[in-house]
N, C-alpha and C positions, 0 to 999 in steps of 0.2 A: 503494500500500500504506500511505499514512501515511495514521492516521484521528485527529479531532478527538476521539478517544475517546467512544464513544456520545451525541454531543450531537445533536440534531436536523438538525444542519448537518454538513459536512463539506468535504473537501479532496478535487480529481481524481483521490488518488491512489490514494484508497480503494476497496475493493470494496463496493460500494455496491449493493442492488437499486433504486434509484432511478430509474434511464436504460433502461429495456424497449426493444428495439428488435423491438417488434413484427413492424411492415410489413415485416422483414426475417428472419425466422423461418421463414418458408415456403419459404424458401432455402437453411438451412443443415442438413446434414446430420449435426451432431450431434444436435439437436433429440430426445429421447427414449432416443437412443444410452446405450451403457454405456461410460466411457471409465474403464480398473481398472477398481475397482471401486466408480465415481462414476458415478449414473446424472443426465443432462445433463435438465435441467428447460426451461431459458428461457435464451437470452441477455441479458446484463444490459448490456454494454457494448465497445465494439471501437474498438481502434486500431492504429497501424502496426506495435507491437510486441505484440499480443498479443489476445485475445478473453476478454473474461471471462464465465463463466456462471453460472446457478444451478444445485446441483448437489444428492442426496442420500447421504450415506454409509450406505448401507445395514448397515454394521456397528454403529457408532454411533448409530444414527437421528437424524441431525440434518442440517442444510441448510450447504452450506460454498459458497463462492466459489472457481469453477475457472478459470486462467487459462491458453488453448493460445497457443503462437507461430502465427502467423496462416499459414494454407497454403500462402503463398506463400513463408514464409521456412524450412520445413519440413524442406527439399532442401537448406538454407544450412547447409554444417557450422560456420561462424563462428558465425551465428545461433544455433543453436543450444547452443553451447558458452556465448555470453554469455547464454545465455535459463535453463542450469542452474544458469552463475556467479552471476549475479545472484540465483537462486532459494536457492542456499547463503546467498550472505550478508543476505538476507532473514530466512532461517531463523534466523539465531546472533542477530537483534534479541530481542529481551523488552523494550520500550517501552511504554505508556500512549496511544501517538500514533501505534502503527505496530500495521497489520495483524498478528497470529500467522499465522504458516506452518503449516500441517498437516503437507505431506505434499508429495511431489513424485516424478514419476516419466514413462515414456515407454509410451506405445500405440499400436502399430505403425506405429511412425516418429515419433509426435509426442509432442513433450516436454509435460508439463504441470505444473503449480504450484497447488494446495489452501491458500485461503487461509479465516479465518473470514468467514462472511456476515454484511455490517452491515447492519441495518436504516435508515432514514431519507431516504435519498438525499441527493447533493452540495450544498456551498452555493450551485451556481448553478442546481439544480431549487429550495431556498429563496429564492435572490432572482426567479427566474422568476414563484412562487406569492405569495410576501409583503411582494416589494420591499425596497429595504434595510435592512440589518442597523444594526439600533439600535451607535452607534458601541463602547461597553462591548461585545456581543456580536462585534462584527466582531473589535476588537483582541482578545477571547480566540480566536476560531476561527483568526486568522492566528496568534497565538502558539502554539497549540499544532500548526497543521502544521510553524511554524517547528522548535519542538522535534521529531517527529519526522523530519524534512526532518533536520534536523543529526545525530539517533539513525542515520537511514540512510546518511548521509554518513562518518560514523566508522566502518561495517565496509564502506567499499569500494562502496555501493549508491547508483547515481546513477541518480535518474529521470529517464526518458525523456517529455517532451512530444510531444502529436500535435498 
């Protein structure tokens, strides 16, 4: 959830359309689905705690970033208690460097979390395409996940590495 705030690069933590996981779409059955009242576009990215997608707000008309607890953790009532906690304290940020929370809520059994869709994709789909980051650009895209990284740290919100 921590973004380098719209710079062309970014930080893992971000909801990012950058990571399509194509080849793996034809498999998932949100794909098209209506979750609320988010209809589910494309998977953008998956990890052990959670699956992020592209989503439309049809009230709104705009594209947000949906993030579910992953199927398997569904049935975990821990899981899911740490998948709303963490969703609360996401929400009370207002940061430059951290994702805004929309919206958060449960569809028939699964919790999920509406964050804003960033454009650009992460800074390791930029070092992938353009190799490394001129050193001035790198120390600003680490300083600023660092600040958000410490924003999310002060209300309680530790991220989870896959």
């Amino acid at each position: 959830m921590v973004d380098s705030r719209r710079h062309t690069t970014g930080h893992p933590l971000r909801a990012s359309t950058g990571r399509a996981l194509a080849h793996e779409d034809s498999y998932d059955r949100w794909l098209g689905a209506t979750l609320g009242k988010y209809r589910i576009i494309r998977r953008i990215a998956r990890g052990g705690m959670g699956v992020v997608y592209e989503a439309v707000d049809p009230v709104l008309q705009r594209r947000v970033a949906v993030k579910l607890l992953p199927e398997a953790l569904t049935r975990d009532s821990i899981a899911q208690s740490k998948f709303l906690s963490e969703a609360r304290a996401a929400a009370r940020l207002n940061h430059a460097n951290v994702v805004p929370v929309h919206d958060a809520g449960e569809h028939r059994g699964v919790p999920y979390l509406v964050m804003e869709l960033l454009e650009g994709g992460s800074a390791n789909d930029r070092l992938k395409t353009w190799g490394p980051f001129p050193w001035a650009e790198a120390t600003r895209v680490i300083a600023d996940a660092c600040r958000g990284l410490a924003a999310a740290h002060a209300v309680g919100l530790n991220q989870q590495t896959d």
